[in-house]
Each structure stands twice: as C-alpha cells, then as structure tokens.
TIBA-374383 format. One record per residue (C-alpha): residue in three letters; y, z, x. Coordinates in nm, 3 decimals, decimal comma, always signed. Example, Ala and Ser with C-alpha at 12.3 -4.5 7.8 and 13.67 -1.06 7.14 Angstrom:
2
ALA:-0,450:+0,780:+1,230 .
SER:-0,106:+0,714:+1,367 .
This chain:
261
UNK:+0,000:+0,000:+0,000 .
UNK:+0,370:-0,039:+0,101 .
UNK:+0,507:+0,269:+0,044 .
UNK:+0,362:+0,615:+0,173 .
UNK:+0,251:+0,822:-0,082 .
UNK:+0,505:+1,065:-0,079 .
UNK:+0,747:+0,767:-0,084 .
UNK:+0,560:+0,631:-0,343 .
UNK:+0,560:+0,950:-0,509 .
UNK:+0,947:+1,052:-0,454 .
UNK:+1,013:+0,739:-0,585 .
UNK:+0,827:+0,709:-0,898 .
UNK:+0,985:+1,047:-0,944 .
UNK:+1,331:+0,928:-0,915 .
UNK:+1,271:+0,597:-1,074 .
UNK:+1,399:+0,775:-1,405 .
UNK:+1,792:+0,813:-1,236 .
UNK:+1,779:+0,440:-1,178 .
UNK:+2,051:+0,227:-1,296 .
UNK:+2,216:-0,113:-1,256 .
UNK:+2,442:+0,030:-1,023 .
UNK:+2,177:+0,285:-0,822 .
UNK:+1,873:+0,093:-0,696 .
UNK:+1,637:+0,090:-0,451 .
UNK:+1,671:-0,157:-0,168 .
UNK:+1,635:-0,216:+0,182 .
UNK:+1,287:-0,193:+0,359 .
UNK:+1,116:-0,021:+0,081 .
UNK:+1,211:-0,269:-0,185 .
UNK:+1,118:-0,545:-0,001 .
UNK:+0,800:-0,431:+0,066 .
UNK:+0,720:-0,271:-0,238 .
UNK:+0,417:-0,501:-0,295 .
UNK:+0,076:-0,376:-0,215 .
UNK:+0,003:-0,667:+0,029 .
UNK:+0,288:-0,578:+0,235 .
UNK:+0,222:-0,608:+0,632 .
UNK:+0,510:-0,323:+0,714 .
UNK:+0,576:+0,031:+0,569 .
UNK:+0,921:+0,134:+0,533 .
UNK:+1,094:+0,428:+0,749 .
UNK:+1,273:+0,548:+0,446 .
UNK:+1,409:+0,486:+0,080 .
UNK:+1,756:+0,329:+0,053 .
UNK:+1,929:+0,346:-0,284 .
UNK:+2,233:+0,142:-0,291 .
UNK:+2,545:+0,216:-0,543 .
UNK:+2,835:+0,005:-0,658 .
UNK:+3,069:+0,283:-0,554 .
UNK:+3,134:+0,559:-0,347 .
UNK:+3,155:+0,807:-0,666 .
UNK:+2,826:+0,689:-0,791 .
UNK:+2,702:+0,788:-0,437 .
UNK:+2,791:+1,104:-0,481 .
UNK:+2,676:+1,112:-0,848 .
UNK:+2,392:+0,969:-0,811 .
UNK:+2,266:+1,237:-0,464 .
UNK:+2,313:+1,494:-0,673 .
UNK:+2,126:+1,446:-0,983 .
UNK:+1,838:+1,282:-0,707 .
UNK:+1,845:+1,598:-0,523 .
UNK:+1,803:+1,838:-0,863 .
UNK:+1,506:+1,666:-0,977 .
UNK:+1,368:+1,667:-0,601 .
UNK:+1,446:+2,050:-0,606 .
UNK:+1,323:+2,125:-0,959 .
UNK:+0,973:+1,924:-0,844 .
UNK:+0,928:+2,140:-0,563 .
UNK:+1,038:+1,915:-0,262 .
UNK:+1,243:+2,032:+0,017 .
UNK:+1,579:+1,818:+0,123 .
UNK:+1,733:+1,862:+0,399 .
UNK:+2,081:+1,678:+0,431 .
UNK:+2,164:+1,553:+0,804 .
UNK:+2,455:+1,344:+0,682 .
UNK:+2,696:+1,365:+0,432 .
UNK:+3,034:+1,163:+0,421 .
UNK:+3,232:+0,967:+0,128 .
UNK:+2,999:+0,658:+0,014 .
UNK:+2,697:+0,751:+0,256 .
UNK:+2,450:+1,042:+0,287 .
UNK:+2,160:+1,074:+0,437 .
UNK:+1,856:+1,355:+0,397 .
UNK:+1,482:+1,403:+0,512 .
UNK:+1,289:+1,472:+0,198 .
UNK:+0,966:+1,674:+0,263 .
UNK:+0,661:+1,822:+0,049 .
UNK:+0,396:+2,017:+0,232 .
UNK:+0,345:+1,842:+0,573 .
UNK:+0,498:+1,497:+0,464 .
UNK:+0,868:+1,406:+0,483 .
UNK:+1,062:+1,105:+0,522 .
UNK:+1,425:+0,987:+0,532 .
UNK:+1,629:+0,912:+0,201 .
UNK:+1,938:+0,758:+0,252 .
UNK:+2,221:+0,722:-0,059 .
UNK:+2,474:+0,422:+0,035 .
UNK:+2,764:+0,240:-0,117 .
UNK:+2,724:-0,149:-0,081 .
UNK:+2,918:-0,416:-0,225 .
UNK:+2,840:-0,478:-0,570 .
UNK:+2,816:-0,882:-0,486 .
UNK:+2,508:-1,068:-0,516 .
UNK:+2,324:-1,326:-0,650 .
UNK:+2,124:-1,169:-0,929 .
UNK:+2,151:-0,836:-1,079 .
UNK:+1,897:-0,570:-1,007 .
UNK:+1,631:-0,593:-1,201 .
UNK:+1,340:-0,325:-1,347 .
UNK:+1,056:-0,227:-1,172 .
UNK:+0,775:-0,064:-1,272 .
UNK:+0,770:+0,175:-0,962 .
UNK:+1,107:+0,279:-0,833 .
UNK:+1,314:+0,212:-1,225 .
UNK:+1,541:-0,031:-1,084 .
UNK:+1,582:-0,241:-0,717 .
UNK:+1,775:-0,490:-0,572 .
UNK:+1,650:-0,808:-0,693 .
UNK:+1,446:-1,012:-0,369 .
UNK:+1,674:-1,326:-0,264 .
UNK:+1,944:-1,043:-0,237 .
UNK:+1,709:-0,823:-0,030 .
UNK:+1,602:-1,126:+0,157 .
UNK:+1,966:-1,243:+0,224 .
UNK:+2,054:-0,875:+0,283 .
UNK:+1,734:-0,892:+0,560 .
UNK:+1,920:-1,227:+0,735 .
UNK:+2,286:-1,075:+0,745 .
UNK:+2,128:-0,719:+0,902 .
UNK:+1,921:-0,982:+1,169 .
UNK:+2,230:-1,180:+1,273 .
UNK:+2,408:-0,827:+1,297 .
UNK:+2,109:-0,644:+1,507 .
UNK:+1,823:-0,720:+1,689 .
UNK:+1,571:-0,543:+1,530 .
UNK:+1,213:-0,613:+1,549 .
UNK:+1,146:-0,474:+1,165 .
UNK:+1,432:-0,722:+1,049 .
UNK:+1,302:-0,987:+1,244 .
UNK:+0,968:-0,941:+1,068 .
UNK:+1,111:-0,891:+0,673 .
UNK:+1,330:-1,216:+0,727 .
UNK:+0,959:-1,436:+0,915 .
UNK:+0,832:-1,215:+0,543 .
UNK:+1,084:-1,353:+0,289 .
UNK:+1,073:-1,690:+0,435 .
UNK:+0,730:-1,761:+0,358 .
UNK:+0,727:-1,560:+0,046 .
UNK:+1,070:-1,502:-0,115 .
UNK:+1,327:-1,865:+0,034 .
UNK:+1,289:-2,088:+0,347 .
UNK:+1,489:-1,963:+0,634 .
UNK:+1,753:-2,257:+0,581 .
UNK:+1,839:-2,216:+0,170 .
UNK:+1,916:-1,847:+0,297 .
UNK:+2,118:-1,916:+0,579 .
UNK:+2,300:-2,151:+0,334 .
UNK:+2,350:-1,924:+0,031 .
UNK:+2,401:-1,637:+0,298 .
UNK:+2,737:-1,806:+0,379 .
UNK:+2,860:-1,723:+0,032 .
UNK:+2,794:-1,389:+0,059 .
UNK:+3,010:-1,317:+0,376 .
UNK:+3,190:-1,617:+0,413 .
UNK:+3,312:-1,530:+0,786 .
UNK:+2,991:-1,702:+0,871 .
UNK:+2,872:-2,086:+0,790 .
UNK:+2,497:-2,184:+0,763 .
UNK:+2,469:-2,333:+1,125 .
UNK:+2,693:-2,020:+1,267 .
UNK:+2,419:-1,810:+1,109 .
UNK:+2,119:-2,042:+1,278 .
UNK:+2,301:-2,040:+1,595 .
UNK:+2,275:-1,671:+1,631 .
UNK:+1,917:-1,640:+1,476 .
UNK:+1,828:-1,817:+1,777 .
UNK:+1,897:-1,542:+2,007 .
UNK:+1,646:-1,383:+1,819 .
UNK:+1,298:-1,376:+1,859 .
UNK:+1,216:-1,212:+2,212 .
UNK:+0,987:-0,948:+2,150 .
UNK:+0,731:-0,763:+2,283 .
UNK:+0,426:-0,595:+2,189 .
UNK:+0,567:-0,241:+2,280 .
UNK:+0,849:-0,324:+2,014 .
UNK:+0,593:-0,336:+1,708 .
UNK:+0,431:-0,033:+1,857 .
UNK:+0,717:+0,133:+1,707 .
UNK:+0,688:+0,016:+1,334 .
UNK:+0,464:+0,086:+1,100 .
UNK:+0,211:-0,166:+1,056 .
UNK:-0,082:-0,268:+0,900 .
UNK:-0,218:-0,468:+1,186 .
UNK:-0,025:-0,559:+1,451 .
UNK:+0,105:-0,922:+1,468 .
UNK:-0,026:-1,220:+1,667 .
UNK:+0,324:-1,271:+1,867 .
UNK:+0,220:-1,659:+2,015 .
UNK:+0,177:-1,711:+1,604 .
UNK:+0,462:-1,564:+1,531 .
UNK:+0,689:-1,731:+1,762 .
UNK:+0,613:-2,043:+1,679 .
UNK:+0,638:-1,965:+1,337 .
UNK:+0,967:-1,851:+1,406 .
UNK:+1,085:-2,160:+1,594 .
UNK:+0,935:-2,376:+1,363 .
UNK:+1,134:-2,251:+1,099 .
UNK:+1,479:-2,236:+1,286 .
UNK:+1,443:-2,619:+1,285 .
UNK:+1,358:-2,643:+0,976 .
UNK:+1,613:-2,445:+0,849 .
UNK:+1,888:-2,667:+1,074 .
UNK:+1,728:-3,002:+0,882 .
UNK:+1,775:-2,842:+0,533 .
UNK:+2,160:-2,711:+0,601 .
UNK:+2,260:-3,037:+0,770 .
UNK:+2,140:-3,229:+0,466 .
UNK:+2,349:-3,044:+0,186 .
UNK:+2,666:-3,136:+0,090 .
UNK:+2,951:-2,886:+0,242 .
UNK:+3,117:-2,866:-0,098 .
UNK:+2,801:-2,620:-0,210 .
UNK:+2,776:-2,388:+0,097 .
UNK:+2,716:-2,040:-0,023 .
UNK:+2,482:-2,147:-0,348 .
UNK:+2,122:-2,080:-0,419 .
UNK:+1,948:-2,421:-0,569 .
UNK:+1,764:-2,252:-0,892 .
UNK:+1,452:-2,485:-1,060 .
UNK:+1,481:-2,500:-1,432 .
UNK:+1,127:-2,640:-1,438 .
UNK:+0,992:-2,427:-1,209 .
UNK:+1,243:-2,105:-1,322 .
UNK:+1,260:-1,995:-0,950 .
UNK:+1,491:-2,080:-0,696 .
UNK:+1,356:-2,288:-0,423 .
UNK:+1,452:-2,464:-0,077 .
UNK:+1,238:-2,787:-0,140 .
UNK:+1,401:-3,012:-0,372 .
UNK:+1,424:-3,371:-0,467 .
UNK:+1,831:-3,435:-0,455 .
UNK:+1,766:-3,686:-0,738 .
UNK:+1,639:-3,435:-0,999 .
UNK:+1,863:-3,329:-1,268 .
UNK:+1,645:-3,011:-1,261 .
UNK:+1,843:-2,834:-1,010 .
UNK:+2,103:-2,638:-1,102 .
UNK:+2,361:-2,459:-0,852 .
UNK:+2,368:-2,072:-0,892 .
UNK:+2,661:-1,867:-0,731 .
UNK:+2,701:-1,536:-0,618 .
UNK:+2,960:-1,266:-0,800 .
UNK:+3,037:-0,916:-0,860 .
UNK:+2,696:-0,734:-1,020 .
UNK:+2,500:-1,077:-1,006 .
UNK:+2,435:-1,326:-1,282 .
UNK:+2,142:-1,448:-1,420 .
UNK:+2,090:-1,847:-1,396 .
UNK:+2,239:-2,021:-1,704 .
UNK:+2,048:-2,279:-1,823 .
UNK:+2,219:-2,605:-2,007 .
C-alpha cells in the first residue's frame, strides 16, 4: 500500500475535516494508489488561505487528540505549520500549508483522505518542485505521472500557465540537469523495490525528447493549457490536431471542471 498505516489511519481519520479548500496533496496524494512504487514521508494538506491554515490545524489536531494520538508541533508560523503525529511506536510528519488556490481542476473526493488535490495538479505541482530542487523522490513522482497521469511535454506546456515566469522549453531546459543519481540516493526513500537506474535513465531521456517534439509542435498562442478529450473524457498529450474532439482547458482560481459544447 502507499500510505503507512498510521498514515493511512490518521488520514482516514481526518478525511471527515476535508474541504474544497483543505486537501490532501503532495507525496501522499499522489501515491495514494495501492500500486504505488514510493511511500510518502508525510501528509501535506494544502489550504486556500493562511486563516484556513490555522483553522483547519486546529480542528485536525482536536480530533487527533480526542483519538488518542500524540502531536507534537516543531513549526508553527502564519500559513505553515508543521507537527510529528505519533500513536504507540509509529509517528510521522504532518505538515498544514497555504498554497495558491490556482489550478486546473478543483479537488475532488476521495474515498480515503475526504478530499485531495486533483492528479494533473499534483503532477504539475511534482514538475514545478523538480525544476525548483533536485530531489530524487520528485524526480521519481514526475518519471510516475508521466507514464500514468500526462506525458512529460503536455505538463511542461500546461505548467507554463501555472507560473508563467517559465515557458515549456525553459522548463525542459532545466529538467535536463536532472537525472544524475545514484543508488545511495534511493537508499534514502522509501521504496517498494529499488529502481533499475540504466532503465530509468533512459526512460528519462527518452521522454525529455519527447516532451521537446510535443512543445515545439503546439501553437504559442495556447501555452499554459491542458488538451482535454471529449471522447475519451480525460486529458491527454497524444492528439490528432485535426480532431474537433479536443477542447482547450485553462487554469484559474479553485479550478474548473472541463465544459463540454
């Protein structure tokens, strides 16, 4: 399974404080599936303000008191605070955060945690964090949502809307400084079999070029869009240009769902 089971269990139990604008996110969302490669360090719950931080840590923090878990806090500042969460001899790091409430697609129910960030915002959350840091666990959630969640190259495009300092081949350029890894970095994760790193790399580079075909080939005029199937009601990075059955979907405040003519 993804999650631990006292994540697993902290957050089913705090699945019922879940809103639109506290969700999970981050590692453990992504990887919420059961045929997950990587556990997650932590929990992240993200909130559309710093007051709903703070709102939202507190009621969290009751019903882990009032269900018998200890938390401590090790951080605590306006819009961010972080806490180890432990039961018995299992603990593990909860951190409350205020993001920016714009995305792609609203967060949507789950059956597990109540609500979570939706996955081409985790996934293009996964590139931006990559570009910012080389991290070995980011560089294996982004090689995860390509092949499961977007190619590399529609998120490097619609990742461009989302912080529009960057363009599409800006954000290849620096994902190719990415990549050099060695065995004693995965040591450090938590895995459920350690990866085949010859695989991987090429894997990796094969998808860098890839991804520089796909942004080269799409108009300028739609950098920072997802394309979203109507046929196939998914958003994809494989499409035939000539198909009225694409429709462009942008990002805004709290996400919108595709609307379909």
């Amino acid at each position: 399974m993804p999650l631990t089971d006292l994540q697993k269990g902290i957050a089913v139990l705090l699945s019922k404080n879940r809103t639109p604008d506290s969700y999970l996110a981050g590692g453990a969302a992504l990887h919420i599936e059961p045929n997950s490669k990587r556990y997650s360090n932590d929990l992240d719950y993200f909130h559309d303000s710093e007051e709903r931080v703070a709102s939202a840590f507190a009621e969290d923090k009751q019903t882990l008191y009032d269900a018998g878990y200890v938390v401590e806090v090790l951080m605590n500042q306006p819009g961010f605070i972080r806490a180890v969460v432990q039961l018995g001899e299992s603990k593990t790091k909860i951190e409350w955060a205020h993001d920016s409430a714009w995305r792609f697609m609203p967060p949507i129910r789950s059956e597990l945690a109540g609500y979570q960030l939706h996955p081409v915002d985790l996934a293009m959350n996964k590139l931006l964090a990559l570009v910012g840091r080389d991290e070995a666990r980011d560089y294996l959630d982004v090689m995860e949502a390509h092949r499961n969640i977007l190619p590399l190259g529609a998120l490097c495009w619609a990742a461009s809307g989302k912080d529009p300092g960057f363009t599409p081949l800006s954000l290849l350029s620096l994902l190719r400084r990415r990549g050099r890894y060695r065995p004693e970095d995965f040591k450090k994760l938590m895995l459920r079999e350690p990866p085949d790193l010859v695989q991987l790399k090429s894997d990796w580079l094969q998808a860098l070029d890839d991804a520089e075909v796909f942004v080269r080939s799409r108009p300028p005029e739609q950098i920072g869009c997802l394309y979203y199937s109507r046929a196939g009601s998914s958003f994809v990075g494989d499409f035939d240009d000539t198909s009225d059955d694409i429709q462009l979907h942008y990002g805004r405040p709290g996400g919108v769902l595709p609307r379909l003519a």
